[in-house]
C-alpha positions as CSV (number, residue, x, y, z in Angstrom):
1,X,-2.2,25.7,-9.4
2,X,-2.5,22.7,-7.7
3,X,-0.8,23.6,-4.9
4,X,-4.1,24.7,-3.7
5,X,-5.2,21.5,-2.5
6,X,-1.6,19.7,-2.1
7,X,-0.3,22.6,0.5
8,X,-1.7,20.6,3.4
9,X,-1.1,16.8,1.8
10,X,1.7,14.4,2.3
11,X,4.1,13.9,-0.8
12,X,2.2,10.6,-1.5
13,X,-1.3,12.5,-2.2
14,X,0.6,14.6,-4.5
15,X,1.8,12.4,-6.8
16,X,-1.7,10.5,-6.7
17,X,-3.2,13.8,-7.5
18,X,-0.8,14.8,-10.3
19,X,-1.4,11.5,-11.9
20,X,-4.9,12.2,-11.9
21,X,-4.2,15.8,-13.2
22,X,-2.1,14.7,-16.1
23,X,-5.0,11.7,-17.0
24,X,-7.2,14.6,-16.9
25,X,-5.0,16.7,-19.6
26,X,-4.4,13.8,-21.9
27,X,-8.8,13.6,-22.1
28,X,-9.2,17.2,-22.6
29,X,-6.3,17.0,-24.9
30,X,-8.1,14.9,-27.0
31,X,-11.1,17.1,-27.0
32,X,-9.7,19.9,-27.7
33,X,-8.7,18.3,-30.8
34,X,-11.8,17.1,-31.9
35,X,-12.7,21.0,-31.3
36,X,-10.0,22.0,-34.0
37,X,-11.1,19.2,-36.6
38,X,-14.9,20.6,-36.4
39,X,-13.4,24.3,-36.4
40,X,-13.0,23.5,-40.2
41,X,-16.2,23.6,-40.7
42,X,-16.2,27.2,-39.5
43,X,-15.4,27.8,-43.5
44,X,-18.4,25.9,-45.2
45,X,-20.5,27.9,-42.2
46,X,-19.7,31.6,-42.9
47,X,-19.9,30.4,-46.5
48,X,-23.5,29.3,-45.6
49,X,-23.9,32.6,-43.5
50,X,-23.0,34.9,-46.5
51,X,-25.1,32.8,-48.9
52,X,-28.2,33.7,-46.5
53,X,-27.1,37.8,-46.1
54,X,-25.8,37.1,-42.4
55,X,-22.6,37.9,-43.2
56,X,-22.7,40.6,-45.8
57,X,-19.8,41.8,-44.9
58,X,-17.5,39.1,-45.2
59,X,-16.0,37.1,-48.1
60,X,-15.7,34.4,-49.8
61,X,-12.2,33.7,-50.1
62,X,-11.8,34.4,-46.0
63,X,-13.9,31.2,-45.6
64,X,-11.3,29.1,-47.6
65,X,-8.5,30.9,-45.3
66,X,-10.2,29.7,-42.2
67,X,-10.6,25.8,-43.0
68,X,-7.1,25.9,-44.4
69,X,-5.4,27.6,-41.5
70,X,-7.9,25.2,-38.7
71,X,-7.2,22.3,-40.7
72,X,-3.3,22.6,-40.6
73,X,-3.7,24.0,-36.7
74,X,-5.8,20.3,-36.1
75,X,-2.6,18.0,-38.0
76,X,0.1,19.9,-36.1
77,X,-2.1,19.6,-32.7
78,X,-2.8,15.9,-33.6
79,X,1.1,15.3,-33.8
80,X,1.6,17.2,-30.9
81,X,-0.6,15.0,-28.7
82,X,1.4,12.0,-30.8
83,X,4.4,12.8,-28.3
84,X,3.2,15.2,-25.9
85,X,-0.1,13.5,-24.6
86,X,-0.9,14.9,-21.7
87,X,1.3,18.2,-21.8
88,X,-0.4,21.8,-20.9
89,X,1.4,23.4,-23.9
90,X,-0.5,21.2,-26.2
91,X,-3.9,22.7,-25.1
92,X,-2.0,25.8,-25.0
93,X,-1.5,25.9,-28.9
94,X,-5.1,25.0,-29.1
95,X,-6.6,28.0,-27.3
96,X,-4.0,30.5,-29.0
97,X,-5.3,29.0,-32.3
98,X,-8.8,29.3,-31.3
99,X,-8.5,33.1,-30.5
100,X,-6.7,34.0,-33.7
101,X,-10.0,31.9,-35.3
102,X,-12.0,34.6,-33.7
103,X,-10.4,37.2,-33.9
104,X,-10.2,36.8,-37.9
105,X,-13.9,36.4,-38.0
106,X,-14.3,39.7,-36.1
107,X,-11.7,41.2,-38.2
108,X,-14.3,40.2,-40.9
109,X,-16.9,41.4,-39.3
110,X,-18.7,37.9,-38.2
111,X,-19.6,39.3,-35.3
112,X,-20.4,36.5,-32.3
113,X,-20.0,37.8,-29.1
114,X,-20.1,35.2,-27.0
115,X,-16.9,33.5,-28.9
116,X,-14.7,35.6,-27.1
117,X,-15.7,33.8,-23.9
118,X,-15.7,29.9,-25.4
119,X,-11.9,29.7,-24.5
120,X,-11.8,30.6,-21.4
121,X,-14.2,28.6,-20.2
122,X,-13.3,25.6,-22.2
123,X,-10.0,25.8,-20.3
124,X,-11.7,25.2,-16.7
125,X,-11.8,21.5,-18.0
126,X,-8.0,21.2,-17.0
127,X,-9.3,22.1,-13.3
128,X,-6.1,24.0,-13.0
129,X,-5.3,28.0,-12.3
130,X,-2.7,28.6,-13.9
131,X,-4.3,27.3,-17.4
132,X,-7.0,29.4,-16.7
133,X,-5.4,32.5,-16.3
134,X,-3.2,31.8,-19.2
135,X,-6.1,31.4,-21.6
136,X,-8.1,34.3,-20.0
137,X,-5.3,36.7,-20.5
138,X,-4.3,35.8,-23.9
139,X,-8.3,35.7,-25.1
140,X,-8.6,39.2,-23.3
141,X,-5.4,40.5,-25.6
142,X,-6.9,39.2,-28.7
143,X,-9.9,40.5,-27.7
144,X,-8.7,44.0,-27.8
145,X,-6.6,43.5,-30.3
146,X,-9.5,42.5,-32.9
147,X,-11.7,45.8,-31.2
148,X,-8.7,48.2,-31.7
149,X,-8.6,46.2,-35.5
150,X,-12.5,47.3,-36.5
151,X,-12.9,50.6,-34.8
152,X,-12.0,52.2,-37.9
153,X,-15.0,50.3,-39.9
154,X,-17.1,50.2,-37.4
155,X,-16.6,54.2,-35.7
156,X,-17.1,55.1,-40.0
157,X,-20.6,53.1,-40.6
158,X,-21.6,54.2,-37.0
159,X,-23.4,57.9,-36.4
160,X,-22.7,57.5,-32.4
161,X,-18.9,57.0,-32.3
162,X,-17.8,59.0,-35.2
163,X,-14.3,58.7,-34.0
164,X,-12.1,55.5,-33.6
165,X,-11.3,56.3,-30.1
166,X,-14.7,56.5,-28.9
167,X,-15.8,53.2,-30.6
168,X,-12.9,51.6,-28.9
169,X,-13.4,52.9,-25.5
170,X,-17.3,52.1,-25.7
171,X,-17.0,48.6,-27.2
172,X,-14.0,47.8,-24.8
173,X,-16.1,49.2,-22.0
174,X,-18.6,47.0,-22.2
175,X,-16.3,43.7,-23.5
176,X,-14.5,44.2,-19.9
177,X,-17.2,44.4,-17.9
178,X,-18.7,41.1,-19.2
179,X,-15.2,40.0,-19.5
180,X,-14.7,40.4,-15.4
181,X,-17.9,39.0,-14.8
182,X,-16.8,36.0,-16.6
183,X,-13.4,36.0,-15.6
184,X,-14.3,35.6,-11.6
185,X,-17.0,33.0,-12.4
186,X,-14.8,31.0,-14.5
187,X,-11.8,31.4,-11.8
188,X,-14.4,30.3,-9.0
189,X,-15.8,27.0,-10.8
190,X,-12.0,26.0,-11.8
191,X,-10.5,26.7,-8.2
192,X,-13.2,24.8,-6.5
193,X,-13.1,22.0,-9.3
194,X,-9.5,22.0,-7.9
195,X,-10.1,21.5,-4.4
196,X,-13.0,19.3,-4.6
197,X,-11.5,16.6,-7.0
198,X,-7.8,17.0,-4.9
199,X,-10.3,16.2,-1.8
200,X,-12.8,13.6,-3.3
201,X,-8.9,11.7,-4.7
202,X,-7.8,12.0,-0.8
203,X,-11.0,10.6,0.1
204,X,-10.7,7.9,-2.4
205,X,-7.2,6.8,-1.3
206,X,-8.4,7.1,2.6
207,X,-11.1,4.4,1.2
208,X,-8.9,1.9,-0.4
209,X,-6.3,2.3,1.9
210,X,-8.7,1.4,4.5
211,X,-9.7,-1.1,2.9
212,X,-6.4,-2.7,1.6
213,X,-5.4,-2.3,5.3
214,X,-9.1,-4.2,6.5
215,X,-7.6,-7.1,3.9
216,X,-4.5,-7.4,5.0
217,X,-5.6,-7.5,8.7
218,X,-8.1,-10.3,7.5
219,X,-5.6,-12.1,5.9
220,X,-3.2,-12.2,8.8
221,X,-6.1,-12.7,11.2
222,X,-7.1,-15.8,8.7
223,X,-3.5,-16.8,9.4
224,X,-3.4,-17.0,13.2
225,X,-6.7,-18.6,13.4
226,X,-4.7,-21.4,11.8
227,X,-2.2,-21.2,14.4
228,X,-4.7,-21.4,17.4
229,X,-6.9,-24.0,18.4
230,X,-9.3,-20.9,19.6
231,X,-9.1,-17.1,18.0
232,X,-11.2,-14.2,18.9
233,X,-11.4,-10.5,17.9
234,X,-12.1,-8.1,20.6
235,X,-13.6,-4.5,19.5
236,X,-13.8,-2.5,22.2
237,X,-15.3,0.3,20.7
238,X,-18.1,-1.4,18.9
239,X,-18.3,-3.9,22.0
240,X,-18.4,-7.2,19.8
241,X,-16.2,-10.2,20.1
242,X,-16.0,-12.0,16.6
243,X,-14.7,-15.6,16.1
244,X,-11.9,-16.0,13.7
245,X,-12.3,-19.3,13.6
246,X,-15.9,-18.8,12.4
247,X,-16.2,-17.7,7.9
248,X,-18.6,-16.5,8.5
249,X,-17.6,-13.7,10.9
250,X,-20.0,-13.2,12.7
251,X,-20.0,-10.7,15.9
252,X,-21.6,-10.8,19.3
253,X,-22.4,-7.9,21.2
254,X,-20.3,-7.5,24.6
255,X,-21.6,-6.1,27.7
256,X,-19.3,-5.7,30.3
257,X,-22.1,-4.8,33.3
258,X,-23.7,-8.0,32.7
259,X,-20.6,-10.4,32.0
260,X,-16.9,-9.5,32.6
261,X,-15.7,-13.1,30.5
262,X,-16.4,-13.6,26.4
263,X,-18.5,-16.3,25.3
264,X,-15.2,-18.0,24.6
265,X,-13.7,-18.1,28.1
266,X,-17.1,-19.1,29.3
267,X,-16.7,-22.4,27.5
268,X,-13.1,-22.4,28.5
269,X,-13.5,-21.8,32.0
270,X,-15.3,-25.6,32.0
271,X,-12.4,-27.3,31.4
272,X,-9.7,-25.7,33.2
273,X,-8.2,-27.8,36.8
274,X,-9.3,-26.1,39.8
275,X,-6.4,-25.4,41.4
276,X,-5.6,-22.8,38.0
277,X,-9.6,-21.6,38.0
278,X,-9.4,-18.5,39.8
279,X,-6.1,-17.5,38.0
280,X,-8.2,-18.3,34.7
281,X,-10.9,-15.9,35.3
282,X,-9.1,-13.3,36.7
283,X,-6.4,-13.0,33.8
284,X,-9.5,-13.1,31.2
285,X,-11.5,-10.7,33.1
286,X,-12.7,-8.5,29.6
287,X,-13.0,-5.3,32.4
288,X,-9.2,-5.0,32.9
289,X,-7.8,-5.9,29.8
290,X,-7.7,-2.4,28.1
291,X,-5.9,-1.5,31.6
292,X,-3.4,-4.5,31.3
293,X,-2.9,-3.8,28.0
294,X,-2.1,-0.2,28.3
295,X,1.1,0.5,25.9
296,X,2.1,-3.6,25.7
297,X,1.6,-5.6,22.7
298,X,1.0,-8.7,24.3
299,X,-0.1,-10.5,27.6
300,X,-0.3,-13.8,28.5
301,X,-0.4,-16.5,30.8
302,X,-0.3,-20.4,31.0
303,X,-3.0,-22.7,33.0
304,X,-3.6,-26.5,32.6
305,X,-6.8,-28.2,30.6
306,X,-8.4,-30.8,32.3
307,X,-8.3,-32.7,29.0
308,X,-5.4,-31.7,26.5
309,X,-2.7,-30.6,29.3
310,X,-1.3,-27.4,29.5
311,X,-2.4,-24.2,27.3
312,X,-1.3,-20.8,26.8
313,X,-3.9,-17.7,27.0
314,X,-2.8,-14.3,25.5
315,X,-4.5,-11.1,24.3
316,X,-2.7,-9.8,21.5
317,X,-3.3,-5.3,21.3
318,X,-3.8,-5.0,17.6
319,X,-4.8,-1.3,17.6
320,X,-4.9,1.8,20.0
321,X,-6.5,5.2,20.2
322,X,-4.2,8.3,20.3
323,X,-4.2,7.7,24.5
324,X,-2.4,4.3,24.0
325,X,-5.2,2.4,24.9
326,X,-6.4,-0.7,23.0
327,X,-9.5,-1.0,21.6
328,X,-8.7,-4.0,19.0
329,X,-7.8,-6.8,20.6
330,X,-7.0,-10.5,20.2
331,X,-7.5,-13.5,22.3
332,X,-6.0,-16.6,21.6
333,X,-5.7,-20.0,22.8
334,X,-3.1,-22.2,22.1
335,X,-1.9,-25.9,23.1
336,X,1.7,-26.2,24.6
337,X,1.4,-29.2,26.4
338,X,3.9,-31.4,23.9
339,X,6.1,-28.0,24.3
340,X,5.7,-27.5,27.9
341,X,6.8,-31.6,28.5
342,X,9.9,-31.3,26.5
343,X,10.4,-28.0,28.1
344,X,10.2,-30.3,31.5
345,X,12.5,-32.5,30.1
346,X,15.1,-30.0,29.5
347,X,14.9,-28.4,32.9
348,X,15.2,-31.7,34.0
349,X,18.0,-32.7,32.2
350,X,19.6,-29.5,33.3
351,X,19.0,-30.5,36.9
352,X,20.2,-33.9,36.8
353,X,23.2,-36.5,36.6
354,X,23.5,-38.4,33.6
355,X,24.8,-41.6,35.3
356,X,22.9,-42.3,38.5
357,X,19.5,-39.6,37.9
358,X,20.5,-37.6,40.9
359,X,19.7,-33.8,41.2
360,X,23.1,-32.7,40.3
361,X,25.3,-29.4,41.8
362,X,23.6,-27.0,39.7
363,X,19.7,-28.1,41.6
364,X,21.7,-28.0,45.0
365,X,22.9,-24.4,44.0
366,X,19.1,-23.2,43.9
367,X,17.6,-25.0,46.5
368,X,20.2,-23.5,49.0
369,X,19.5,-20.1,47.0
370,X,15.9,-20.5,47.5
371,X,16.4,-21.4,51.5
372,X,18.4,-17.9,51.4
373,X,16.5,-15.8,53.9
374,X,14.0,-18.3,55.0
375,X,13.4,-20.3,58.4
376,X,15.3,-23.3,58.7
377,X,12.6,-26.5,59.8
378,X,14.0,-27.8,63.2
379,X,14.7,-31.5,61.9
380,X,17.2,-30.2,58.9
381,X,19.9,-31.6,58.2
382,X,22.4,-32.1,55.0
383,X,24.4,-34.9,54.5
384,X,28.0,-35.2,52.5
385,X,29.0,-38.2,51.5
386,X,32.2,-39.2,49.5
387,X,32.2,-42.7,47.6
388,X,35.6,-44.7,49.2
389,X,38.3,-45.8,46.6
390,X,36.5,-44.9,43.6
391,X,40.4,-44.2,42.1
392,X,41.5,-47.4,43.0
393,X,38.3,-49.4,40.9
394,X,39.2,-47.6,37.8
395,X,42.3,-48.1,38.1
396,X,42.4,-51.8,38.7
397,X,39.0,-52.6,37.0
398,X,38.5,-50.1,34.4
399,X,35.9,-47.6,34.3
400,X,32.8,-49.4,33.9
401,X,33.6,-51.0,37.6
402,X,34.2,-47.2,39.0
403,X,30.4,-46.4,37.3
404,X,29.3,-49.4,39.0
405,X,30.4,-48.2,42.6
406,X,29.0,-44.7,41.4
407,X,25.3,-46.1,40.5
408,X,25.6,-48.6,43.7
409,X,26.6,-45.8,46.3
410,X,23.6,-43.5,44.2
411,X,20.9,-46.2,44.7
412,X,21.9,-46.9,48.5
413,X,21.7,-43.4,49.3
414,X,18.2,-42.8,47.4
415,X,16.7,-45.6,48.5
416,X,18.0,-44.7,52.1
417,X,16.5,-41.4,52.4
418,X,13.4,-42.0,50.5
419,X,10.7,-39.3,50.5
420,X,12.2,-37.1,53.4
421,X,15.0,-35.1,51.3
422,X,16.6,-34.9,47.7
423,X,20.2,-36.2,47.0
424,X,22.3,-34.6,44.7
425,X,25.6,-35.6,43.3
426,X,28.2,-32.7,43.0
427,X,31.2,-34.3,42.0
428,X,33.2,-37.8,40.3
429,X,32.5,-39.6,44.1
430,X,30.8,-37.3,46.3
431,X,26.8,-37.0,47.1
432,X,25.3,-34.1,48.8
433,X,21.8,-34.9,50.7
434,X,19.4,-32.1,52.2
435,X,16.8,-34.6,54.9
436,X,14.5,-33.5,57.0
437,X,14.9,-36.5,60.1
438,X,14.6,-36.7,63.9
439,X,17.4,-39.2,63.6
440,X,20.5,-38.0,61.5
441,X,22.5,-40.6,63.2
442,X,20.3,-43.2,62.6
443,X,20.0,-42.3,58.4
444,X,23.7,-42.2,58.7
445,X,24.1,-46.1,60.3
446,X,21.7,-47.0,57.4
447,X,23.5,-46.1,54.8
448,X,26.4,-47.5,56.0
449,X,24.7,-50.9,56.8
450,X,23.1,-50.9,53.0
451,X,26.3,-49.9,51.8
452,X,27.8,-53.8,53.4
453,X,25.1,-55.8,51.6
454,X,26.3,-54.2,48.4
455,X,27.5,-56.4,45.5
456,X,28.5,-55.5,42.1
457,X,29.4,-57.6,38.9
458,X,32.3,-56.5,38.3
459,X,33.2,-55.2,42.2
460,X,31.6,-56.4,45.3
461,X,32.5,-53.8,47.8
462,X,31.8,-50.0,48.5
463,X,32.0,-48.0,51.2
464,X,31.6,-44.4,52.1
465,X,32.2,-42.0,54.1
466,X,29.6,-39.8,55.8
467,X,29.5,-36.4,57.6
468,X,26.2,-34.0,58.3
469,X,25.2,-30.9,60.3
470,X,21.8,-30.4,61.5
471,X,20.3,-27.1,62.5
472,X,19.1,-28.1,65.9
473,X,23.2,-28.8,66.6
474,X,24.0,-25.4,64.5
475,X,20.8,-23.0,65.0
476,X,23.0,-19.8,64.1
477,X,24.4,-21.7,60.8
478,X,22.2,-21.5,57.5
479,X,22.2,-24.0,55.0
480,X,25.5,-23.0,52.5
481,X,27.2,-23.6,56.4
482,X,25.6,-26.8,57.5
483,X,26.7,-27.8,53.9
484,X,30.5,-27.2,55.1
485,X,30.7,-28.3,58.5
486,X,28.9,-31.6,56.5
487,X,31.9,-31.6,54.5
488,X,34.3,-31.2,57.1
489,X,32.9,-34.5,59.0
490,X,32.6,-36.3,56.2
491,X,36.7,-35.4,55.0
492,X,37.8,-36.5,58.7
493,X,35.7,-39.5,58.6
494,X,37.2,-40.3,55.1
495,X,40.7,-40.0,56.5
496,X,40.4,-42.1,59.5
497,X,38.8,-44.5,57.6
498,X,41.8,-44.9,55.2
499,X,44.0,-44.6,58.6
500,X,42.6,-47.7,59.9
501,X,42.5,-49.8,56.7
502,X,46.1,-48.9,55.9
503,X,45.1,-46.9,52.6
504,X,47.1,-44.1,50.9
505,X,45.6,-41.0,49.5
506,X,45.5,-42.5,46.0
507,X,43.1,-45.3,47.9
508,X,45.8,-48.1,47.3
509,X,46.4,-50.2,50.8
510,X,50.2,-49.6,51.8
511,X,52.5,-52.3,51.9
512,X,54.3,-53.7,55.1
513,X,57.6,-52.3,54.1
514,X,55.5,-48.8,54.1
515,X,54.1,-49.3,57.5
């Protein structure tokens, strides 16, 4: 059966192939048909037959019998096929049909040897076994059936087989022997029909399979040449690069002894800044790519465009070999220079104070983090510094006067230290500075004198008090502890300066009944 072919396919290939087995019934069904109409002209032919002496045995009235009988076999068949196109029964009723046909006419003694071999083979058409051996078997029973029926006619007429018997045996005899001869050639041609049409249906699914799957990889590699402003295909085992970009698809040949960059790269390599060059040529170096890209669906890496900004460079592994190494591959470029600015601003943003533009605690927390470990330079130095009676101007002037103080004291110390450190603020009132100066002491007075040519609109003094630690006083301290003894200066210089102007904690100056 057809399990002959199917016994190493996936459930998928089967049902392709049974639908192509039962398409194949519903034709034959049809023919077999148009077989049983024309048997009805069997009649008229033995008619003809015994006109002409062929048959001068036979009769008259058997003729009549047979287009009667084949022309009522041919309606009910007809019918059959009405609601049972493609069934194996239907063809089944056919060939049973067709051997009682013949075996009337040898019963009459219209002797056509070959007949007895028509139905068999006319069932190879199904391509399938077990129809085969069906109809072999039941045209081999009719066969001796209708032998066994004429022996006694023919052993009687006969002067060599004068006994039924011996008739039979001799006639059988030489019926089986043809019979075998025909029964392993028939069986060969329908079992090989089997296997090559199950294989020449794999080989047409493999095809158009293949081919959907070339399709939908064009269409999705159409698609991401839309996304990227440059798009190439990389086929490593036919050594071509292709450009997506190009209709036309056209592929160049690659040779990796001659040139280790695509044609692409070696126009891209043009435009890229210097200081990113080398980075550029090694990350699209075509020699280590298959390496780099060794069980990883995508690498990538950004560099910056002389012209247009930023870009981002990836090779995307479409396919691998059964060793997980790529052989389709695709390179993209892509423009991330709008992306990568807003992606500055955030980081930005996420570094920095609202109010006064300061680096705020969070960018102090990593630069100490990233000093962690590291040399501390010999001029260091971190500054605290606490904004004086910021309470006491919201209070009495409302917030907008304690912003004022807060952007005045941020400006004074900016503008103070300049280009030689970064000044965070990490609280409501309180700056954190990291400097690299000779003279701490000196950067402290300054502050302190910019901070008495302050005027406001709505206040027109601010003060503050300062503390710092420098590593040349504290070479055994690292930076999260020059931070501290910072603040410890800067919290005694904050209470003797509200000592000496007579201020309370809550910055409001104490009365003389207080004192």
């Amino acid at each position: 059966m057809t399990d002959i072919f199917y016994h190493r396919e996936n459930k998928m290939n089967y049902l392709e192939y049974d639908k192509f087995l039962s398409a194949n019934r519903l034709k034959v069904n049809r023919r077999l048909n148009t077989i049983l109409w024309l048997c009805i002209l069997v009649g008229p032919a033995i008619a003809l037959g015994i006109k002409l002496q062929v048959f001068s045995a036979a009769k008259y009235s058997i003729c009549a019998l047979i287009s009667a009988g084949m022309l009522i076999v041919a309606i009910v068949h007809y019918f059959l096929l009405k609601k049972y196109k493609d069934s194996i029964p239907a063809g089944m009723f056919a060939f049973f049909f067709m051997d009682v046909l013949i075996m009337i006419m040898e019963y009459e003694h219209i002797h056509i040897n070959l007949t007895w071999f028509f139905v068999p083979m006319l069932s190879i058409l199904y391509t399938e076994i077990g129809v085969f051996l069906y109809a072999s078997v039941s045209n081999f029973i009719f066969m001796v059936i209708s032998v066994w029926l004429i022996s006694p006619y023919n052993s009687s007429i006969n002067l060599d087989y004068n006994t039924v018997p011996k008739y039979f045996m001799n006639t059988i005899s030489d019926y089986v022997i043809e019979y075998i001869l025909m029964f392993v050639v028939g069986y060969t041609i329908t079992k090989i029909s089997n296997i090559y049409f199950g294989d020449l249906l794999k080989r047409h699914n493999e095809i158009k399979n293949h081919a959907d799957m070339l399709n939908a990889q064009m269409d999705i590699l159409d698609s991401m040449a839309g996304i990227y402003e440059y798009a190439n295909l990389l086929d490593f085992h036919k050594m071509t690069e292709m450009s997506l970009l190009d209709k036309g698809y056209r592929a160049h040949d690659i040779n990796l002894e001659i040139h280790a960059h695509s044609r692409m790269n070696h126009m891209i390599k043009r435009k890229v800044v210097e200081e990113h060059l080398d980075a550029f040529l090694d990350f699209t170096n075509m020699r280590t790519i298959q390496n780099r890209l060794y069980k990883k669906k995508i690498i990538s890496a950004e560099f910056i465009d002389k012209d247009n900004g930023w870009f981002r460079a990836q090779y995307i592994n479409v396919e691998s070999d059964e060793n997980d190494i790529p052989f389709l591959v695709i390179y993209t470029i892509q423009n991330i220079d709008e992306a990568k600015r807003r992606e500055e601003t955030l980081v930005r943003i996420s570094y920095t104070d609202e109010l006064t533009g300061l680096f705020n605690r969070r960018s102090l927390d990593e630069d100490i983090k990233a000093k962690d470990g590291k040399a501390i330079e010999e001029d260091f130095a971190v500054l605290s510094i606490d904004l004086n009676r910021l309470k006491h101007a919201n209070d009495t002037k409302g917030h907008a006067a304690g912003d004022e103080l807060i952007k005045g004291a941020a400006d004074i110390i900016r503008n103070a230290i300049g280009s030689s450190g970064k000044v965070y603020r990490t609280g409501g009132d309180e700056f954190t500075a990291l400097v690299h100066t000779k003279d701490v002491d000196k950067l402290s007075d300054k502050i302190t004198q910019m901070s008495k040519g302050w005027s406001g609109q709505i206040i027109d003094e601010l003060c503050m008090s300062i503390g710092y630690a420098t590593h040349k006083d504290h070479p055994d301290a690292d930076t999260c502890e020059l931070e501290k003894i910072a603040d410890m200066m800067m919290y005694e210089v904050k209470s003797r300066y509200y000592q000496e102007n007579g201020i309370d904690r809550r910055g409001h100056k104490k009365s003389t009944a207080d004192n």
